[in-house]
N, C-alpha and C positions, 0 to 999 in steps of 0.2 A: 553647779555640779558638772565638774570632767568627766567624760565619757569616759570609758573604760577602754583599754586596746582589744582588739580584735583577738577571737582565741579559737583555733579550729580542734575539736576532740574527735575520737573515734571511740565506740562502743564495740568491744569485744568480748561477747558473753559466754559462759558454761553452756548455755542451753543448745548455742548453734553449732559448738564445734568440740572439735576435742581439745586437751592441752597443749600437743604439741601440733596444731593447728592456729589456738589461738597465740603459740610462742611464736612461729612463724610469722602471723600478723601482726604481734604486738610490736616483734625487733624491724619487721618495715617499715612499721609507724617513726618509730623513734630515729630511724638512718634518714626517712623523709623527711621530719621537719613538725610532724602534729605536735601540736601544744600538750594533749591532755590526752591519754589513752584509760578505759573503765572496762572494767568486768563487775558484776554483779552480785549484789550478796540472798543465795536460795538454798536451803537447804532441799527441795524439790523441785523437779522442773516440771513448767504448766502441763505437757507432757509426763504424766507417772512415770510412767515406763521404760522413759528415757534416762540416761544418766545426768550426774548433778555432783559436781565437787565445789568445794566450800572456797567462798570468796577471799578470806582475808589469805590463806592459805596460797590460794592462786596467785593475788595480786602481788604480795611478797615477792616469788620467785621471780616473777611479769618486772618487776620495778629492778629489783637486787640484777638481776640479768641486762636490763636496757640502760642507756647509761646518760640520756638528756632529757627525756620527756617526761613528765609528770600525770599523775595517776593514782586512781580510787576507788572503789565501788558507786554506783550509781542505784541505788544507794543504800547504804548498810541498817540494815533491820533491827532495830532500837528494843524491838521484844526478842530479839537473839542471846542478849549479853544483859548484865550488867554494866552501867556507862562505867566502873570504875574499871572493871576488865579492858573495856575497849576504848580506856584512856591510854592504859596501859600497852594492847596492841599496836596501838598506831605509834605511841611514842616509838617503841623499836622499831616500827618501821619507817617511820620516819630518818630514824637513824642509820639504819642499814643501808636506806635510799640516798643517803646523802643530802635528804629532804626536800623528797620529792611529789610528796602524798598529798593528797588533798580528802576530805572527812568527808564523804557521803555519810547522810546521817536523816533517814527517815521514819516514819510511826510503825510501819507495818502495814502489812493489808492480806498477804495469800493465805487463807485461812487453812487450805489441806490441807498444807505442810508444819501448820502448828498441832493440827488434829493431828497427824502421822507422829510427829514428836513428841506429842507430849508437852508443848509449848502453849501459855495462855495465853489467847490473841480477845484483848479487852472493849469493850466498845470505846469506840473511833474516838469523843468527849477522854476518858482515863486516856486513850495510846496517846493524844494530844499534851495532854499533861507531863506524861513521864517521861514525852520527846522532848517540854523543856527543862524538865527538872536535867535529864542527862546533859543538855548544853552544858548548864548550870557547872555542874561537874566536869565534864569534859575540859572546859577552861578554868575551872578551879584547880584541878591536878596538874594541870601542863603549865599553872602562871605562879601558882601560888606556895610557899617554904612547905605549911603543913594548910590540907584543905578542909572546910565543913561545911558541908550543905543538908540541910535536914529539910528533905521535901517531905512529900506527901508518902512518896512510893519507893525512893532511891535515899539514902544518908549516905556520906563520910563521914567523918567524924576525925582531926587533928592528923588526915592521913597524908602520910609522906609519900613523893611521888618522884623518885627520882632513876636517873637519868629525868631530863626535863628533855622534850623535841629540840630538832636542829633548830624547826625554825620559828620565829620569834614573832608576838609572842606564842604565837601554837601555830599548830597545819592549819591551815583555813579548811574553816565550815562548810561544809556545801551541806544546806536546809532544801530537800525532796520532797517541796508540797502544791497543792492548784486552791486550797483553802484559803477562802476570801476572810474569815472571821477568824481563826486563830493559827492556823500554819502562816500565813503572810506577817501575822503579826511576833510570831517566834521568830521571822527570817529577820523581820527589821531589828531584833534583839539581838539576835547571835549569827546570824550568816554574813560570811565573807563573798558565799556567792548562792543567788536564787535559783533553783533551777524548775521548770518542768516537763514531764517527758509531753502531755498531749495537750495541746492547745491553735486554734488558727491565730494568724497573727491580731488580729481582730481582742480577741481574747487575751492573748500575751501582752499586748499594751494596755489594756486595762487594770490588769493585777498587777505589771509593774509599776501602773502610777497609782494603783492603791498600796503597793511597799511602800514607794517613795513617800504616801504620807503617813504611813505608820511613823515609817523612820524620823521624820521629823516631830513627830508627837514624841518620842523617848529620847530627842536630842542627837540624831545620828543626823551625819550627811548621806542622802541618799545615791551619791557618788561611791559609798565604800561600797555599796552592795553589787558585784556584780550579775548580771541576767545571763542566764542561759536555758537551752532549748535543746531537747533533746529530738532526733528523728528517729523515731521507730520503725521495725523493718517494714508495717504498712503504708511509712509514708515516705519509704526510700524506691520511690517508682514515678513514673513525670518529669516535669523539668523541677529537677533538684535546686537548681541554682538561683531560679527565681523566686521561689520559696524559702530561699534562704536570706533571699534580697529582701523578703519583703518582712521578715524578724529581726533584722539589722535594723529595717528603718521601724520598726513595731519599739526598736532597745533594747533586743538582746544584743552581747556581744563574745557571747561564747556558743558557737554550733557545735555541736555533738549528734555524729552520725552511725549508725548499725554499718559496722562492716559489711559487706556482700560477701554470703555464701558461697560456697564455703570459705570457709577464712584461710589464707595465704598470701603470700608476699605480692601474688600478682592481682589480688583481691583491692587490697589496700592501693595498691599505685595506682587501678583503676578510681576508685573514689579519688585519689590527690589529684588526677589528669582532671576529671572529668565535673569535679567540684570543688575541689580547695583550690587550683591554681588560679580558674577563673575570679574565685572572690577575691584572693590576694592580689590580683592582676589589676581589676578593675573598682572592687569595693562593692 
């Protein structure tokens, strides 16, 4: 199993800033050099009160705008859409990106926001399920002439899907789970890359060497999957960098960090000084 190359992301969410706060940080990110820049898919923020614009709608604009770095939702809420819908989103965005996207794609969890909408938020057992029936689909549509998948909860049925994404054979998966018994085992299925927002590194090496043996239980190399780690804004305080040393040598190989408040140009280049150069620099 090859290790994967190093990948540095940034997290640029609805919740912390405005649009054209997070446009201002998004196009530093991309003139710097980050690999992977995320905004987030909420129909409400943890905050009610607060405002809240819609993810795929943002990141569009965020990607169509930037013109080398790549990016996704972290990650997009599976009880939002229908996956046939949000095969079909991403295809055009993929395409408008020049294929740039990458598929945040998890079960669901903030329950007000489905109470507010009008959205069924299922026990955790169903959201499981229908996150892998949508893989299912998701790469059925984007691989396949005419698709059909007759799950439990989700069908197509001889459905044609076309334009097909740029990139081949689809946008990579990125599977949003910390489940030891069935999100780990959908990631060794269908993710191109693993990610989780909360874990020490302690933790992150042990559920990545419980993917690596799912993966080899369904026949995959545990090489295709990549790992990543997300820092959340409580744990972008301390020494950043040694903490991030110590999830590289855990096996991640993609960090993903919360911009600093407020979000702008001089936001972002702080984080590249003060933690990407040093890992690029030294490892």
């Amino acid at each position: 199993m090859s290790p994967k190359p190093l990948r540095f992301g940034i997290k640029i969410t609805q919740m912390e800033g405005s649009y054209p706060e997070m446009r201002e940080a998004w196009l530093e990110a991309d003139r710097l050099g980050f690999d992977t820049a995320w905004a987030h898919d909420h129909l409400l923020n943890l905050d009610p009160a607060k405002p809240q614009t819609e993810g795929w709608t943002v990141l569009t604009a965020l990607l169509v705008q930037s013109s080398r770095i790549r990016g996704g939702l972290m990650v997009s809420a599976n009880t939002f859409r229908h996956p046939a819908l949000l095969a079909k989103i991403a295809t055009t965005l993929d395409i408008v990106s020049g294929g740039r996207l990458e598929v945040g794609l998890g079960a669901g969890w903030y329950e007000e926001e489905h109470r507010q909408y009008g959205l069924s938020l299922p026990p955790i057992a169903e959201r499981m399920q229908r996150l892998e029936e949508a893989c299912r689909i998701l790469e059925a549509l984007w691989t396949q002439p005419r698709a059909t998948v007759d799950g439990i909860y989700y069908q197509v049925r001889d459905a044609f899907h076309e334009p097909k994404p740029v990139q081949r054979p689809h946008p990579p998966l990125v599977i949003g789970t910390s489940g030891d018994k069935v999100g780990l085992r959908i990631a060794a299925h269908h993710a191109q890359t693993w990610n989780t927002p909360r874990a020490t590194p302690e933790e992150f090496a042990k559920k990545s060497a419980l993917l690596d043996q799912y993966c080899r239980e369904v026949g995959r190399d545990p090489g295709d999957v990549e790992r990543s780690i997300q820092f959340l804004p409580d744990a972008m305080t301390g020494d950043i960098v040694t903490r991030a040393r110590e999830f590289i040598a855990a096996g991640a190989t993609h960090l993903i960090w919360s911009c600093p408040t407020p979000f702008s140009a001089a936001s972002v280049r702080q984080l590249w000084q003060e933690v990407v150069v040093p890992l690029r620099t030294r490892g």
